[in-house]
N, C-alpha and C positions, 0 to 999 in steps of 0.2 A: 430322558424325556424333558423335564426340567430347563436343561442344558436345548435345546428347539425353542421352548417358548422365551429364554433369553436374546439367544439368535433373529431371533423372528422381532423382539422387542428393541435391540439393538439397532434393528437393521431398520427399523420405521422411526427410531427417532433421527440415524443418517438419514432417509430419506427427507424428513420434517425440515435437519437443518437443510439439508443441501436447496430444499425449496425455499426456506428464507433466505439463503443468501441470492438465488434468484429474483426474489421479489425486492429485495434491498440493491443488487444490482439495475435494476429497472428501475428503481426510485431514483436512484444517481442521475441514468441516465437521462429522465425526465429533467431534475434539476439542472442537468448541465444545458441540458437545451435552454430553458426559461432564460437561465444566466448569460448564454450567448444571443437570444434574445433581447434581454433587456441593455447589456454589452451591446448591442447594433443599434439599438432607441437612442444609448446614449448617445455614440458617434452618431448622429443624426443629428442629432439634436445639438451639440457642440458644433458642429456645422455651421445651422442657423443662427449659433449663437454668433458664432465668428464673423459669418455674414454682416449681422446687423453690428455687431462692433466696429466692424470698418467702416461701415456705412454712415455711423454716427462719427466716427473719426473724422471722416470727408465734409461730412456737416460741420462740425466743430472749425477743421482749418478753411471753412470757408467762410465761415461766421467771423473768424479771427483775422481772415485777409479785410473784408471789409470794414470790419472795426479798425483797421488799421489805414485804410485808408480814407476812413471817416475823421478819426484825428488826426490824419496828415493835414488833410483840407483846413482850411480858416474860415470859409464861411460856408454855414449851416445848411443855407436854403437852397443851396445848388449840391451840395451834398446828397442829402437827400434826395431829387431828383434823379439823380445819379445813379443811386443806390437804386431808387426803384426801375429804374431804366435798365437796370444790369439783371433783373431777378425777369 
């Protein structure tokens, strides 16, 4: 008799784990979503970032062409003129 209510006691605490590892398998899964989520925000976001890198890159070597031809030039006042005439 004894020997049923262990049976019986055994068999409810397999069932108790095989439910937590359920419920911990579901957590994973949860997490793994977020992580490939937040995984896809990044590559987005390094995108733009790339984006405006270059973008300032362009700026810069164009800021540097005309500085260079700023002091190529000898006089000032048609420099200038110049410059604004090109922008």
């Amino acid at each position: 008799m004894w020997l049923n209510y262990a049976l019986i006691g055994l068999s409810l605490a397999l069932v108790g784990v095989a439910g937590l590892q359920f419920m911990y398998l579901f957590y994973l899964g949860r997490v793994d979503d977020q992580r490939k989520r937040h995984i896809h925000d990044l590559e987005l976001q390094c995108k733009r970032l790339a984006a405006r890198l270059t973008e300032a890159e362009d700026r810069i070597a164009e800021q540097d062409e005309l500085l260079a031809k700023f002091i190529q030039q000898s006089d000032s006042d048609e420099v200038w003129a110049d410059i604004i005439e090109e922008k």
